[in-house]
TORKOL-4160 file (C-alpha; in steps of 0.2 Angstrom, whole numbers, padded with zeros to 4 digits, m for minus):
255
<pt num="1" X="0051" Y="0105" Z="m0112"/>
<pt num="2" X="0060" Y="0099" Z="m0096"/>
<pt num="3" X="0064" Y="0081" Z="m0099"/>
<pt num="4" X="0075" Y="0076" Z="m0083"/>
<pt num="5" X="0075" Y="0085" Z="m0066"/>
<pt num="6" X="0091" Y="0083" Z="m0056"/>
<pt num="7" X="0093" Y="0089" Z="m0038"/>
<pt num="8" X="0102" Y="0086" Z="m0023"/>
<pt num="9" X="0088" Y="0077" Z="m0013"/>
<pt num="10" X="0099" Y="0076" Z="0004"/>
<pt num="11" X="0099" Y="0098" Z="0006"/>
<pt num="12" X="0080" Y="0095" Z="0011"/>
<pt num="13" X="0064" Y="0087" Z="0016"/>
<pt num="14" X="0052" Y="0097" Z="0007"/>
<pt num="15" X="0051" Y="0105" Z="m0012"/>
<pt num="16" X="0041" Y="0117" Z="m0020"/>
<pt num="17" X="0037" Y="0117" Z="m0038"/>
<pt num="18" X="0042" Y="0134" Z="m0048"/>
<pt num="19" X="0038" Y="0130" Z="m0066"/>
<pt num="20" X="0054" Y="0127" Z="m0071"/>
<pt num="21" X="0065" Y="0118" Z="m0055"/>
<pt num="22" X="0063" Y="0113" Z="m0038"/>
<pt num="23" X="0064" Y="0124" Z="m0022"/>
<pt num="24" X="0070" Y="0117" Z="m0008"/>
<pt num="25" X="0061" Y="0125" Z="0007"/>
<pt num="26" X="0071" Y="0130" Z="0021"/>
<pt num="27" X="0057" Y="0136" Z="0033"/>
<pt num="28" X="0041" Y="0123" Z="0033"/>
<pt num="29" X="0024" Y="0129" Z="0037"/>
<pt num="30" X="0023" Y="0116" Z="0050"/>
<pt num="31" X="0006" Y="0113" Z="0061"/>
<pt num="32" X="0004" Y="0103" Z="0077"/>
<pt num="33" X="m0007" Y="0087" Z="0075"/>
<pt num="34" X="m0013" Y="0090" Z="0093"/>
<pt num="35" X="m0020" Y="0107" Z="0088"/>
<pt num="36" X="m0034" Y="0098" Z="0075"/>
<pt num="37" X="m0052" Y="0101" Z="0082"/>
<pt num="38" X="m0068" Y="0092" Z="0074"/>
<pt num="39" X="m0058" Y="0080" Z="0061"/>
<pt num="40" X="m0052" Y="0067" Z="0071"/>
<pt num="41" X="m0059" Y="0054" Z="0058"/>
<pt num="42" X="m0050" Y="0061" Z="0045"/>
<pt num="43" X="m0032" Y="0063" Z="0057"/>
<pt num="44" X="m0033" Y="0046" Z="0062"/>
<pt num="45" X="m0036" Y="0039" Z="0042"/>
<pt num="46" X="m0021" Y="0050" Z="0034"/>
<pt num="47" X="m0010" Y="0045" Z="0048"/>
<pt num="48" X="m0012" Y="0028" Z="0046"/>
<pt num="49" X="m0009" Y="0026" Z="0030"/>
<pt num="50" X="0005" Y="0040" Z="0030"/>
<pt num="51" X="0013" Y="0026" Z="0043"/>
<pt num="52" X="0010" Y="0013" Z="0034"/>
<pt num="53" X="0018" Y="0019" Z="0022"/>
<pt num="54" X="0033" Y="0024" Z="0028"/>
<pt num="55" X="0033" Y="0004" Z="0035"/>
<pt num="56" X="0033" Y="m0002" Z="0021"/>
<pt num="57" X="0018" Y="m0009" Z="0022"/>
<pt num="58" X="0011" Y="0000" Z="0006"/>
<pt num="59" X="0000" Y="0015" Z="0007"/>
<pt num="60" X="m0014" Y="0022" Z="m0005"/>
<pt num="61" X="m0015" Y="0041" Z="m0014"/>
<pt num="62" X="m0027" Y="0051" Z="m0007"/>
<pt num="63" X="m0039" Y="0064" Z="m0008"/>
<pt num="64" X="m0046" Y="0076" Z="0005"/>
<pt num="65" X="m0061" Y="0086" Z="m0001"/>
<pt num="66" X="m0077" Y="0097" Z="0007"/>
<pt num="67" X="m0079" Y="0116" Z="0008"/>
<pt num="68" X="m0065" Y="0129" Z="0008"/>
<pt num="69" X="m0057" Y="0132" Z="0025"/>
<pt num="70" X="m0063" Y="0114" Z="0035"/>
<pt num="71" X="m0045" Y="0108" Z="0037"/>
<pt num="72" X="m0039" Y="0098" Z="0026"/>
<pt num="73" X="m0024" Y="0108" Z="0019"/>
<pt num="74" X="m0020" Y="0111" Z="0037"/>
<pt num="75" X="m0021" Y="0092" Z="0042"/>
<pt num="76" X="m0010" Y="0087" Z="0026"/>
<pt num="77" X="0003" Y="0099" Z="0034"/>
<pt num="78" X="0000" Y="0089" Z="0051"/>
<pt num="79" X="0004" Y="0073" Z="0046"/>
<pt num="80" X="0020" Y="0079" Z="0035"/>
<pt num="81" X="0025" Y="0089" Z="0048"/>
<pt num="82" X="0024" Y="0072" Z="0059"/>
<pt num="83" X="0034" Y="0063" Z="0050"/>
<pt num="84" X="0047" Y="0074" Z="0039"/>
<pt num="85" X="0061" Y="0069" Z="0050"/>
<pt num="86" X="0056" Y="0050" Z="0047"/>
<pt num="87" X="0064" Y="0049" Z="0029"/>
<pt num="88" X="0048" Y="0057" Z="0020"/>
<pt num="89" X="0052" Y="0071" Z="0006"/>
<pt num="90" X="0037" Y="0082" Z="0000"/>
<pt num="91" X="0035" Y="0088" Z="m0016"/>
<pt num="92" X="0022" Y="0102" Z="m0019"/>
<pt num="93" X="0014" Y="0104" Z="m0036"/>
<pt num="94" X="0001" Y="0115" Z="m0042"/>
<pt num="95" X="m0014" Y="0111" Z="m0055"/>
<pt num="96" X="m0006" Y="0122" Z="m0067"/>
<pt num="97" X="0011" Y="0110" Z="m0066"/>
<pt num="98" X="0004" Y="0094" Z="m0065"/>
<pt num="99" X="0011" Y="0086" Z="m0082"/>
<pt num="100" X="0028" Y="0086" Z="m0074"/>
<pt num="101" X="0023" Y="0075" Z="m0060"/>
<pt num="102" X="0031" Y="0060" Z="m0073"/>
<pt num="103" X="0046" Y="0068" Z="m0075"/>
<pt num="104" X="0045" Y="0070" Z="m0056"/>
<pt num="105" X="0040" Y="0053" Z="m0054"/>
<pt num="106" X="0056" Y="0046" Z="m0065"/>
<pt num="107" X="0069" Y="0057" Z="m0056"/>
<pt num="108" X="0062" Y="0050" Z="m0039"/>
<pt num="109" X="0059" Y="0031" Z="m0041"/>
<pt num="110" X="0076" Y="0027" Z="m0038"/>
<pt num="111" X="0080" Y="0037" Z="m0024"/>
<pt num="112" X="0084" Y="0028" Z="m0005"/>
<pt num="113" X="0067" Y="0042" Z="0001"/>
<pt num="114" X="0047" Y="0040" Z="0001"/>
<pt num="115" X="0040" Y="0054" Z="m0007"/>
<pt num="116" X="0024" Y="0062" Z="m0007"/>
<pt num="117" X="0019" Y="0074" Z="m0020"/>
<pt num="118" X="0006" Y="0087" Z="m0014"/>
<pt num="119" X="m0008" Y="0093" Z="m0024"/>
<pt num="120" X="m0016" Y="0109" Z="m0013"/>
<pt num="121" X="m0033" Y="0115" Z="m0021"/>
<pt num="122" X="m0033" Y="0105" Z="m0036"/>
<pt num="123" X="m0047" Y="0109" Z="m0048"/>
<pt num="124" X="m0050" Y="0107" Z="m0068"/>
<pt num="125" X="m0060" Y="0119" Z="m0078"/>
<pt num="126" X="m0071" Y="0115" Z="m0093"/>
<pt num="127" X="m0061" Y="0113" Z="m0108"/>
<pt num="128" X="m0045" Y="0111" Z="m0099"/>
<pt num="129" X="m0037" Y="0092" Z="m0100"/>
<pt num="130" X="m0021" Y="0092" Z="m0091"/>
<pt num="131" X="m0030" Y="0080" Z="m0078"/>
<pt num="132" X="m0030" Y="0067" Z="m0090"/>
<pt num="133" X="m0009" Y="0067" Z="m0086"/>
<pt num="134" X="m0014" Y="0064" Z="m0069"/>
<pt num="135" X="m0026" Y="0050" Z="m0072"/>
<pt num="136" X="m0011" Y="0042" Z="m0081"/>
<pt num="137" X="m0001" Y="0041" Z="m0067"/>
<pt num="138" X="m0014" Y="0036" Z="m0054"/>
<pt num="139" X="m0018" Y="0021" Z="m0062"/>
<pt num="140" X="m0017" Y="0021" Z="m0082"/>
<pt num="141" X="0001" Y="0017" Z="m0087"/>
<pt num="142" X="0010" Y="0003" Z="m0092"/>
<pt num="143" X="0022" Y="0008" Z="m0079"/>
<pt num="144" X="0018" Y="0008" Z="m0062"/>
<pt num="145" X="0021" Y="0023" Z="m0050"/>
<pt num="146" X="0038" Y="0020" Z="m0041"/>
<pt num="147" X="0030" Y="0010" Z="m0025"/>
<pt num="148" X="0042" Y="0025" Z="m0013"/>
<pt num="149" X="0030" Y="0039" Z="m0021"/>
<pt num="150" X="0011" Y="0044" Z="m0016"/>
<pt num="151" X="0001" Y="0059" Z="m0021"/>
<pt num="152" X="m0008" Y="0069" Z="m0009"/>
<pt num="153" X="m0021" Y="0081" Z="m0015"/>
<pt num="154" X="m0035" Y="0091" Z="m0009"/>
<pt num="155" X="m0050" Y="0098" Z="m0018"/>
<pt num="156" X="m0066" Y="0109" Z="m0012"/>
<pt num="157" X="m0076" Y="0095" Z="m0023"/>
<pt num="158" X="m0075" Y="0076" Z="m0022"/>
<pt num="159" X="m0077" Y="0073" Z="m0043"/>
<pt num="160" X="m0063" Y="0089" Z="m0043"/>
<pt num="161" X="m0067" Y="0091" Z="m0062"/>
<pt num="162" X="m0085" Y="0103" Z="m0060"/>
<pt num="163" X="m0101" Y="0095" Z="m0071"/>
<pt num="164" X="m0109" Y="0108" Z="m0082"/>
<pt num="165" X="m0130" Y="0109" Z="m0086"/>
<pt num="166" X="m0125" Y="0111" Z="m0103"/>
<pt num="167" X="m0118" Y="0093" Z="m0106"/>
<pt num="168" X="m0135" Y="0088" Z="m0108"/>
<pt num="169" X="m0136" Y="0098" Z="m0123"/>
<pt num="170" X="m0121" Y="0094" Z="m0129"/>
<pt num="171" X="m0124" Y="0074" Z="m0126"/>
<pt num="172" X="m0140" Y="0080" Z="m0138"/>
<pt num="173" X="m0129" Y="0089" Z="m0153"/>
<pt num="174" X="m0117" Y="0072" Z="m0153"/>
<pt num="175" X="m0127" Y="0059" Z="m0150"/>
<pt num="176" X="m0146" Y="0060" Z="m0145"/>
<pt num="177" X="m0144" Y="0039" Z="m0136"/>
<pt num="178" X="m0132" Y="0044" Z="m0126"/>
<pt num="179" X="m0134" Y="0046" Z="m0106"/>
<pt num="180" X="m0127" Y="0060" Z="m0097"/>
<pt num="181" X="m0119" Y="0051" Z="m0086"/>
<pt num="182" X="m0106" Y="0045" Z="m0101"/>
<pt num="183" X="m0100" Y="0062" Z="m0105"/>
<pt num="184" X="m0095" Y="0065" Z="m0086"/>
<pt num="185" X="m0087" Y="0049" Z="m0085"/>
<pt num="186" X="m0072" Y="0055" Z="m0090"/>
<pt num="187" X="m0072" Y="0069" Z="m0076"/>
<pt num="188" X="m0077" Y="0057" Z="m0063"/>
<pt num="189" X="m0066" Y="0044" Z="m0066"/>
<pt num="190" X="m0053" Y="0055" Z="m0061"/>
<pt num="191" X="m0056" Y="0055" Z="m0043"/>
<pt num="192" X="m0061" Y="0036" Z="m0043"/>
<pt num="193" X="m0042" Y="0034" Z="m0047"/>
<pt num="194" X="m0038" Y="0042" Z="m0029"/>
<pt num="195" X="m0035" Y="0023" Z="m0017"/>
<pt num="196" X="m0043" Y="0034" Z="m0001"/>
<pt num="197" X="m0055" Y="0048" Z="m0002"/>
<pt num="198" X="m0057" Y="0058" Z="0015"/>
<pt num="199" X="m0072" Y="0069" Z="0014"/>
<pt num="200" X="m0072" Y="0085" Z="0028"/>
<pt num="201" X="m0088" Y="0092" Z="0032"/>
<pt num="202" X="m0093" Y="0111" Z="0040"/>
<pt num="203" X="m0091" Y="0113" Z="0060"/>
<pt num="204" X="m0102" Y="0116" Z="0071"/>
<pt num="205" X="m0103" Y="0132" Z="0082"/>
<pt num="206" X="m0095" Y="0123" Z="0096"/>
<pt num="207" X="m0079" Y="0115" Z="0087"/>
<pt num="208" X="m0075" Y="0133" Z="0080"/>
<pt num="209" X="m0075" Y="0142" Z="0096"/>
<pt num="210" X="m0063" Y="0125" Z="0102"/>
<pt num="211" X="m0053" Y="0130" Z="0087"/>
<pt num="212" X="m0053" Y="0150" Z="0093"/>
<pt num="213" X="m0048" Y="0144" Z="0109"/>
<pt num="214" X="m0033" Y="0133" Z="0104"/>
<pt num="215" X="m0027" Y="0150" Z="0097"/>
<pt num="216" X="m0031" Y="0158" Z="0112"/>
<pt num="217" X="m0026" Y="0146" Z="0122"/>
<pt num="218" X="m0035" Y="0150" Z="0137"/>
<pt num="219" X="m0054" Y="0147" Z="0142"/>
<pt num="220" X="m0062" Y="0161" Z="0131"/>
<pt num="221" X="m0071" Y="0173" Z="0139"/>
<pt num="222" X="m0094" Y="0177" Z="0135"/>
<pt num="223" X="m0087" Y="0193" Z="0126"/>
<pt num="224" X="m0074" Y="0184" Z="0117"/>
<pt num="225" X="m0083" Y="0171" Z="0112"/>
<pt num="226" X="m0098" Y="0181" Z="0106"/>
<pt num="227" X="m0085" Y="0193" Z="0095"/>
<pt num="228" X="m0078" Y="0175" Z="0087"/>
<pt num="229" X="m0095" Y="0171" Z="0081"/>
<pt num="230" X="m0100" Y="0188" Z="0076"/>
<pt num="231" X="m0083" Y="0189" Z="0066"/>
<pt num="232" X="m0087" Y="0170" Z="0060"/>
<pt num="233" X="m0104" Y="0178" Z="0055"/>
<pt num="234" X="m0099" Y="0191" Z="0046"/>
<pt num="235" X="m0085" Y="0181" Z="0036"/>
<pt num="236" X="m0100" Y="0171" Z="0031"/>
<pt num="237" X="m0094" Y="0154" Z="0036"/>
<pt num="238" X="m0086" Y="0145" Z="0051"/>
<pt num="239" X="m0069" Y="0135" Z="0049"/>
<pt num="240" X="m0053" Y="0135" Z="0057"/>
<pt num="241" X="m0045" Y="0146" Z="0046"/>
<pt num="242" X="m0058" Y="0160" Z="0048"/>
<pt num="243" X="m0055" Y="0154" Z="0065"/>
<pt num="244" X="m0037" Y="0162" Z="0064"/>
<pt num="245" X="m0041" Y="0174" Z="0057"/>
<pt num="246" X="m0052" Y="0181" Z="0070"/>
<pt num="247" X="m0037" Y="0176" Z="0083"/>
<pt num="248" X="m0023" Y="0186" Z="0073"/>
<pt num="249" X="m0036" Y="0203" Z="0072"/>
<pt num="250" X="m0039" Y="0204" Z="0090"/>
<pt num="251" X="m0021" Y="0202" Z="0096"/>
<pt num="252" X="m0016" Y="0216" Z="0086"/>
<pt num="253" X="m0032" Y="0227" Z="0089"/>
<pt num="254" X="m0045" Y="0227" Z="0076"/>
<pt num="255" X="m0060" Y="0219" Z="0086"/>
């Protein structure tokens, strides 16, 4: 059991989480904020409080959630790459790892750097508790979270933990008063605990072919644009990283 994490927080401005240490990433996966299409909501709420935050002026953990591919792992990437040369260290953890976030927490708190810890794709499946570690440290300790730390995480569902049809029965074999909505309450309360909730939605036909043509960059042509949605068709759904997808198979031939 890893009681104390020790690194060298100067080598670098972003970490990754492997299990057992931290690894310091020598090539970020930067994005440009100016190449967002369709989110400008969401841009302009994770930059302010990102800024904020790097004011001093406080800031809130937050959580991105909608369908897969809509952008917000993308924009998360934006705002860090915005402000990684403004004193602000990333730390990514994966659901898998996410007790050690205390232990992350203590070795951080007393550090001259804001931190935020990044949560990609974080979901919980039935009968697995390792959130409840996580609800601890949002806001269920008697310690407080170091006030130089936030945590970042997106999710493809706003209450992250999924609600099963069979709690009903199971409310019924325990305790045939009780509501439903008690045993999910647990499961809920999770994202409750998250200060600033971002919810991303699907884009419209127009906003993807804007995105295809960011990639492009050039005014696509009636034949290109046709081949985009065909390709967006095909995949099943429209979003930016489809989007990509699309861009990188023609360059190299395939449509």
């Amino acid at each position: 059991m890893i009681r104390k994490i020790d690194t060298n927080w100067k080598i670098c401005d972003a970490f990754i989480w492997r299990g057992e240490y931290l690894h310091p990433i020598q090539d970020f996966n930067t994005f440009d904020l100016r190449d967002l299409i369709g989110i400008d909501e969401q841009k302009e709420m994770l930059l302010k409080n990102t800024e904020s935050f790097l004011s001093n002026n406080g800031g809130l953990n937050v959580l991105l959630y909608g369908p897969r591919g809509c952008g917000k792992s993308t924009l998360a990437r934006a705002v860090f790459t915005h402000f990684l040369n403004n004193g602000l260290k990333i730390i990514q953890v994966s659901t898998q790892d996410i007790a050690i976030i205390p232990v992350l927490l203590d070795s951080m708190r007393i550090q001259p750097y804001k931190f935020i810890i990044f949560c990609d794709d974080l979901s919980f499946e039935e009968g697995d508790t390792s959130y409840k570690a996580l609800k601890v440290v949002l806001d269920g300790s008697i310690e407080k979270i170091p006030s130089n730390i936030l945590i970042y995480a997106t999710s493809n569902r706003k209450h992250i933990i999924p609600e099963y049809e069979n709690d009903n029965l199971n409310v019924a074999i325990v305790n045939k008063e009780m509501h439903f909505a008690d045993v999910v309450e647990e499961r809920i309360s999770l994202s409750d605990r998250f200060g600033l909730i971002i919810p991303f939605y699907k884009i419209t036909s127009e906003e993807y072919l804007r995105i295809v043509g960011m990639y492009f960059n050039e005014d696509l042509s009636e034949d290109l644009k046709n081949k985009a949605l065909a390709y967006a068709t095909k995949k099943g759904q429209r979003r930016g990283r489809v989007a990509y997808d699309f861009f990188r198979a023609n360059k190299i031939g395939l449509i």
